[in-house]
GUNUSE-579438 format. One line per 10 residues: number of its first residue (from 0); their letters; for each residue x, y, z of N, C-alpha, C, CB. Coordinates in Angstrom, 2 decimals, always signed. Each point is the difference from the previous one (the first is absolute). Glycine has a CB too. Example, Ala and Ser with C-alpha at 12.3 -4.5 7.8 and 13.67 -1.06 7.14 Angstrom:
2
0) as) +13.19 -5.69 +7.80 -0.89 +1.19 +0.00 +0.90 +1.20 +0.00 -1.89 -1.17 +1.25 | +1.54 +2.22 -1.97 +0.82 +1.19 +0.06 -0.77 +1.09 +0.73 +1.18 -0.63 -2.15
# end
This chain:
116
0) xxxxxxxxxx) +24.83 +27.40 +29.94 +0.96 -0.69 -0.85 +0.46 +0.91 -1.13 -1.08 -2.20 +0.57 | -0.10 +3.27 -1.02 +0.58 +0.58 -1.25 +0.98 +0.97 +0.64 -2.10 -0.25 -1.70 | +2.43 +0.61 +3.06 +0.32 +0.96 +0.31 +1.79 -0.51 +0.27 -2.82 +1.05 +0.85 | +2.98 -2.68 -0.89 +0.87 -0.27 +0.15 +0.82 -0.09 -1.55 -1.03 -0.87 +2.39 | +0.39 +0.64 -3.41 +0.38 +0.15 -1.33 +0.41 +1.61 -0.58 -1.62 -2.22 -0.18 | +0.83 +2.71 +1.07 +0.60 +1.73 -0.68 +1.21 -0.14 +1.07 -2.54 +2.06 -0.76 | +2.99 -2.15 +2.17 +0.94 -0.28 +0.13 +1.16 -0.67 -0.63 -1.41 +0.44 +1.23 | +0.93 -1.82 -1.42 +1.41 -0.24 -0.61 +0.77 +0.38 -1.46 -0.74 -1.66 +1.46 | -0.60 +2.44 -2.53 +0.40 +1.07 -0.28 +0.93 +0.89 -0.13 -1.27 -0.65 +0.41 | +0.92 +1.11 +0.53 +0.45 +1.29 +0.52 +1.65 -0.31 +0.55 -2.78 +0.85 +0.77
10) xxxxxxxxxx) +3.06 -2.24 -0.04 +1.38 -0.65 +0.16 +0.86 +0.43 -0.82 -0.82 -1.79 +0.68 | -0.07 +1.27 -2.08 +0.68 -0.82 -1.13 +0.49 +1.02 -0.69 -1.37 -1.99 -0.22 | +0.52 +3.24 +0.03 +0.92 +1.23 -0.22 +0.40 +0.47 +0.69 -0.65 +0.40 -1.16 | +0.88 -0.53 +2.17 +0.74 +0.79 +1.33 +1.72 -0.49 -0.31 -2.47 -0.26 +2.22 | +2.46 -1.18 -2.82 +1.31 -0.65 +0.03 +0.40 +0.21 -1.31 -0.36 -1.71 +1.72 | -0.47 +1.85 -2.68 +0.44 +0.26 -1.45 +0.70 +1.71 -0.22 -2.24 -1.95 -0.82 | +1.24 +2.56 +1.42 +0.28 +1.02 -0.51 +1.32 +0.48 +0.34 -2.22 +0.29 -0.10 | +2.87 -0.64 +0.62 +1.71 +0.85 +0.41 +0.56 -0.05 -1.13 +0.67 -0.69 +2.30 | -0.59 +0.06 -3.45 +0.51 -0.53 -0.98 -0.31 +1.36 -1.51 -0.50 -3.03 +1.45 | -0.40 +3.67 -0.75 -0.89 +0.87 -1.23 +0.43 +1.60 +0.81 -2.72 -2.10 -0.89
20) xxxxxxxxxx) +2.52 +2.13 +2.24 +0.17 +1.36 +0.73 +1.45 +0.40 -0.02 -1.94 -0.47 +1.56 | +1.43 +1.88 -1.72 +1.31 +0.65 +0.49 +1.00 -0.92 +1.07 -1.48 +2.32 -0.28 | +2.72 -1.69 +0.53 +0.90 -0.59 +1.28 -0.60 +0.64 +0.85 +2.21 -0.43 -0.70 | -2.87 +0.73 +1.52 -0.01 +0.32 +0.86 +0.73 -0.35 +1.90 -1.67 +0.32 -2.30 | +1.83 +0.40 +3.05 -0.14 -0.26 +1.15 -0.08 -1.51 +0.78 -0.85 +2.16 -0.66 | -0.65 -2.32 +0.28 -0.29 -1.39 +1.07 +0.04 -1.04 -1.19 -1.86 +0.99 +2.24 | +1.66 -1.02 -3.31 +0.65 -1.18 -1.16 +1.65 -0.15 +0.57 -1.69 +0.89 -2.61 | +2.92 +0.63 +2.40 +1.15 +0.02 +0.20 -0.11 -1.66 +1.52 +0.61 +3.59 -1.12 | -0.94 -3.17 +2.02 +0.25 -0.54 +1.06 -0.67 -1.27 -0.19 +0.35 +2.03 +1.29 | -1.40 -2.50 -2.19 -0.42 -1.12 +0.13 +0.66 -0.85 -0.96 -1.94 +0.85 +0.92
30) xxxxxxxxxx) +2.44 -0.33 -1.82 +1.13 -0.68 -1.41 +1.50 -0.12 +0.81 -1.25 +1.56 -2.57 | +1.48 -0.67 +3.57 +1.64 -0.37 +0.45 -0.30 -1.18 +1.40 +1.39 +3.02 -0.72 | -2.56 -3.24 +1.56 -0.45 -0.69 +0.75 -0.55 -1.42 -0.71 -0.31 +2.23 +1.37 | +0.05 -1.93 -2.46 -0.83 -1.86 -0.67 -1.31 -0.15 +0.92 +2.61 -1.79 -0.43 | -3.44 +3.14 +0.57 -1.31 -0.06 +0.59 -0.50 -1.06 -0.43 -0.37 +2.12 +0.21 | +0.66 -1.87 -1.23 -1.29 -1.00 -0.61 +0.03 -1.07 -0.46 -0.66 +1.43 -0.46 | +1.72 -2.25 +0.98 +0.44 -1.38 -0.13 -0.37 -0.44 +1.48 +2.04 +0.25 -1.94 | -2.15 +0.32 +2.58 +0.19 -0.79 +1.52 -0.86 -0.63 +0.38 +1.05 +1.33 +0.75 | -2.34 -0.40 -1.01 -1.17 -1.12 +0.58 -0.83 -0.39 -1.19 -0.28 +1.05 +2.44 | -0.48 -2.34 -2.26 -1.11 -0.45 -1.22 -1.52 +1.11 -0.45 +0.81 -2.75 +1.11
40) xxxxxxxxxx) -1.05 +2.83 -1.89 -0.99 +0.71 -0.08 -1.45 -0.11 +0.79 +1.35 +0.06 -1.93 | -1.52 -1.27 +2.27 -1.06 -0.49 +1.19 -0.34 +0.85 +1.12 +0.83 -2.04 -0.44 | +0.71 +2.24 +0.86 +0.79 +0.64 +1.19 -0.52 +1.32 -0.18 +2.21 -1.39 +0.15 | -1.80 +1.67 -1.12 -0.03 +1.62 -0.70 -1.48 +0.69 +0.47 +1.54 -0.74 -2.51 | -2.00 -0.50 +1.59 -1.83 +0.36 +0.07 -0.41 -0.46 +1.55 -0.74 -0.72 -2.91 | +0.87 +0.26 +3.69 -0.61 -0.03 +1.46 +0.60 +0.99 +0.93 -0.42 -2.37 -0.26 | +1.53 +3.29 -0.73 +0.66 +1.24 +0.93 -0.34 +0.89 -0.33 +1.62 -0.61 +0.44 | -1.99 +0.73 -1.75 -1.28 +1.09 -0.56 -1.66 -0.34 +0.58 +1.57 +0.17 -2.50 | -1.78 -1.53 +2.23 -1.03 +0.29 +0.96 -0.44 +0.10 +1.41 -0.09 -0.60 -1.64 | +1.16 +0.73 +2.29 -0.09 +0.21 +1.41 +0.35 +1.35 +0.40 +0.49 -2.27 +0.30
50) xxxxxxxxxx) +0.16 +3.26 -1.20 -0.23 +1.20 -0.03 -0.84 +0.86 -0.79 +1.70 -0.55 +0.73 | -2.11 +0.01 -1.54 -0.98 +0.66 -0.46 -2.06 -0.07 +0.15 +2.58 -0.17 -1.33 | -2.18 -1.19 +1.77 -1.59 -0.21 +0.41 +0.16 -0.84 +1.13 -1.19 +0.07 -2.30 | +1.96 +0.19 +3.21 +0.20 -0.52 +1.60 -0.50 -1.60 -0.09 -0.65 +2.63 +1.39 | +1.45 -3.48 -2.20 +0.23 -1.24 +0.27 +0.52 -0.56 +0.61 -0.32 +0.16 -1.09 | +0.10 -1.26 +1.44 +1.71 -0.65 +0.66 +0.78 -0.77 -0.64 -0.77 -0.11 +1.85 | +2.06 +0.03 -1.65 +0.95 -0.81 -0.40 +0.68 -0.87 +0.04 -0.29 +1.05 -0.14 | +0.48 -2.47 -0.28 +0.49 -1.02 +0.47 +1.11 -0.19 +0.57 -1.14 -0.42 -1.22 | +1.75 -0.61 +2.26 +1.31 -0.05 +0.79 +1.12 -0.19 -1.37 -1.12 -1.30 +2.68 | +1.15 +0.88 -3.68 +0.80 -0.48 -1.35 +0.47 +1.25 +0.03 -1.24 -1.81 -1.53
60) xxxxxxxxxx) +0.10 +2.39 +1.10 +0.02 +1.68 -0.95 +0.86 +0.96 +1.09 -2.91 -0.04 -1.39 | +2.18 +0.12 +2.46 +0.87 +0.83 +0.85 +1.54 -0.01 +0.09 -1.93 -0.23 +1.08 | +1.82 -1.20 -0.94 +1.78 -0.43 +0.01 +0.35 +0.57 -1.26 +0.15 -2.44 +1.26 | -0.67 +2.49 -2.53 +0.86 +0.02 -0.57 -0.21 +1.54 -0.64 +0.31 -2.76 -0.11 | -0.96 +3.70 +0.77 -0.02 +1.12 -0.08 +0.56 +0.83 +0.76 -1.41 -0.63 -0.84 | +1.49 +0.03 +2.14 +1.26 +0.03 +0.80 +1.63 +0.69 -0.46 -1.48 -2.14 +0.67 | +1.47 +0.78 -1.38 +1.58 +0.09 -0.81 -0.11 +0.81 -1.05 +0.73 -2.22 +0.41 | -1.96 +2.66 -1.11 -0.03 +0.94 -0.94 +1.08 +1.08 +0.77 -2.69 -0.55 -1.10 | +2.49 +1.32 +2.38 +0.20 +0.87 +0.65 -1.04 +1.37 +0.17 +2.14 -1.22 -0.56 | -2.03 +2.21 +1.38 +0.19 +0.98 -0.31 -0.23 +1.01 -1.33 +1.04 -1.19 +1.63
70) xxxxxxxxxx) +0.41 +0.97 -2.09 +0.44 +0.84 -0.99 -0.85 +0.09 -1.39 +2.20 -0.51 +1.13 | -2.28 -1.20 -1.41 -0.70 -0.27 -1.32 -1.37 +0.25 +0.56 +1.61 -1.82 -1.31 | -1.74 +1.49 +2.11 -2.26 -0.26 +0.67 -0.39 +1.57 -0.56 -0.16 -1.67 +3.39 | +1.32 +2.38 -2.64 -0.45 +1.92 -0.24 +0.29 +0.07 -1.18 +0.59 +1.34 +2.02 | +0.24 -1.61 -3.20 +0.21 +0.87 -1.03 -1.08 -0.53 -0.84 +2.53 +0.55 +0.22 | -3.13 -2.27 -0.01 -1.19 -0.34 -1.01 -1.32 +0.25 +0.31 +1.28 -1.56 -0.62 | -1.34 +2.11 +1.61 -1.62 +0.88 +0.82 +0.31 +1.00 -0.90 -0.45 -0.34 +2.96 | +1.61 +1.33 -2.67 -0.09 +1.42 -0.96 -0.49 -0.08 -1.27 +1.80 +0.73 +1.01 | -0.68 -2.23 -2.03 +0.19 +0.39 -0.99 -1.56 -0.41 -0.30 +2.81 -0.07 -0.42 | -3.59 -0.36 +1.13 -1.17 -0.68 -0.88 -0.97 +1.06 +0.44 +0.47 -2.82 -0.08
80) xxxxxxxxxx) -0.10 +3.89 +1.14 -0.96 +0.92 -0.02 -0.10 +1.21 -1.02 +0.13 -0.78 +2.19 | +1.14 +0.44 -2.67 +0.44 +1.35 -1.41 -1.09 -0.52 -1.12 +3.23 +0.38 +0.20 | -3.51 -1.43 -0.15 -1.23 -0.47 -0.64 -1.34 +0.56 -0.64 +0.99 -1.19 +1.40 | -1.06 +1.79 -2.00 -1.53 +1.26 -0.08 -1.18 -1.03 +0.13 +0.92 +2.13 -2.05 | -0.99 -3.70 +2.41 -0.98 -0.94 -0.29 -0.42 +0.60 +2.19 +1.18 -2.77 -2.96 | -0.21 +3.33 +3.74 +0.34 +0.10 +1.66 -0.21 +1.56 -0.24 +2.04 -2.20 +0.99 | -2.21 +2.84 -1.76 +0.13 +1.93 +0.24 -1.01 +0.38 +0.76 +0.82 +0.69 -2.19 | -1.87 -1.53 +2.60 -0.86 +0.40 +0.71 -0.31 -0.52 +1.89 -0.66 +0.22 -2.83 | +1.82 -1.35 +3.02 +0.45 -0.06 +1.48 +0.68 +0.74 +0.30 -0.14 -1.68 +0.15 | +0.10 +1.87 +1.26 +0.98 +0.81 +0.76 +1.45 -0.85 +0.39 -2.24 +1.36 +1.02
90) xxxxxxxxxx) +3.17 -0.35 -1.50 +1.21 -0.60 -0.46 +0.65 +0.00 +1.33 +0.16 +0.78 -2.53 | -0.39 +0.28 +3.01 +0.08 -0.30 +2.06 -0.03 -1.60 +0.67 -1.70 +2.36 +0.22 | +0.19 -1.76 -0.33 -1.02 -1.57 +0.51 +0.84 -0.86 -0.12 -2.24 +0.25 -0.82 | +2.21 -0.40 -0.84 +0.61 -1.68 -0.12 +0.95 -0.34 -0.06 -1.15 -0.38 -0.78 | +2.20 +1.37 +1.04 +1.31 +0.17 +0.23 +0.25 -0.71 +1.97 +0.07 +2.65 -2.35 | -0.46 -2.04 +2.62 -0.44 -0.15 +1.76 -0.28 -1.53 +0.04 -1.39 +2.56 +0.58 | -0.14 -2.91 -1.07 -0.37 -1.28 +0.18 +1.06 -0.89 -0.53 -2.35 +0.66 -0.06 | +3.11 -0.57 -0.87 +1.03 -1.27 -0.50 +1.55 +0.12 +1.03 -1.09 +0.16 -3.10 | +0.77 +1.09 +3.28 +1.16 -0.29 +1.19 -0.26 -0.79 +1.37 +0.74 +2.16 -0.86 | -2.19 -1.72 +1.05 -0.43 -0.95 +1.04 -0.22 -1.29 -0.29 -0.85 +1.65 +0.85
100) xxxxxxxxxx) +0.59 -1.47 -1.97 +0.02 -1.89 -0.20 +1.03 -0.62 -0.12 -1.62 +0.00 -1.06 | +2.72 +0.44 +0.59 +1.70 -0.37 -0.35 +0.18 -0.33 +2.09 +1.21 +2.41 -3.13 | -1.86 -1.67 +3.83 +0.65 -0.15 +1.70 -0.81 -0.74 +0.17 +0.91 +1.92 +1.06 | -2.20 -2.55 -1.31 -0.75 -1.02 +0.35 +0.48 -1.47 -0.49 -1.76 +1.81 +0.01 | +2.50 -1.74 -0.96 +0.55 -1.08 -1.02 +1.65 +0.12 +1.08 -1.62 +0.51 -3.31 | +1.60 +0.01 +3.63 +1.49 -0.12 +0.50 -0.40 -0.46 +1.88 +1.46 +2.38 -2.20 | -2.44 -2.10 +2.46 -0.72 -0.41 +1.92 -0.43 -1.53 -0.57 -1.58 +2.83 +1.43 | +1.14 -2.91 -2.43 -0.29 -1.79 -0.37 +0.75 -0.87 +0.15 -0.99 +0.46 -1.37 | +2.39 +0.32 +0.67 +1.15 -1.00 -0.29 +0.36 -0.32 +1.38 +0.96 +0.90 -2.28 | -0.76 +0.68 +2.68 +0.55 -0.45 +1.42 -0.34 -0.47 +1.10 +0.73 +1.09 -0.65
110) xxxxxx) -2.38 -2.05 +0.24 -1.02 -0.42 +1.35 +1.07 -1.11 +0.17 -3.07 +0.53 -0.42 | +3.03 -0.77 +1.99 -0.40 -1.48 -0.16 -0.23 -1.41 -0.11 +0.17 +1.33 -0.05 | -1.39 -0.71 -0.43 -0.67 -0.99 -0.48 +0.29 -0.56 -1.62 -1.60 +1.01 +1.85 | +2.01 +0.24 -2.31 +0.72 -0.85 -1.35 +1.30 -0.77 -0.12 -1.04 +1.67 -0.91 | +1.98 -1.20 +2.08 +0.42 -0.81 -0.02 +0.74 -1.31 +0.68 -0.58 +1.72 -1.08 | -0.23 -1.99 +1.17 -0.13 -1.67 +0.90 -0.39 -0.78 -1.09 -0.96 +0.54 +2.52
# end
């Protein structure tokens, strides 16, 4: 449980901080996209924790991480790995794993079984 509190944490400046950082890059693309309006923070945190400590993620969340896309899913993995709290994961790795999870979230949508 405490491990879910340093997570959400870790969210909470993940979403604050664009406001204080440089322009950068993956802020640029997440401020002209409205990253960070799209999905609820719930969402946020069961997409961080399913890439970062191989959780799973609910049918809600997926859907609506789904529609995040792409574009925003990758630029808020980066921007939160620019993070020095992350300087010690492999920026590869978890770069890789959230892409695989962004195609696992996208084989869900498209079971199915979701939708019936």
């Amino acid at each position: 449980m405490g491990g879910l509190n340093v997570y959400f944490v870790l969210v909470v400046l993940f979403l604050s901080c664009g406001a204080v950082m440089a322009m950068k890059e993956n802020d640029r693309i997440i401020k002209e996209n409205n990253c960070e309006t799209i999905t609820g923070l719930p969402c946020v945190l069961e997409a961080f924790m399913s890439i970062f400590e191989t959780r799973s993620i609910s049918n809600k969340c997926c859907g609506e991480l789904v529609v995040l896309g792409k574009v925003c899913h990758s630029a808020l993995v980066k921007r939160t790995l620019e993070n020095p709290l992350f300087k010690d994961l492999s920026t590869t790795t978890i770069i890789a794993k959230s892409i695989q999870t962004l195609n696992n979230y996208l084989a869900l949508i498209d079971s199915p079984s979701l939708s019936t």
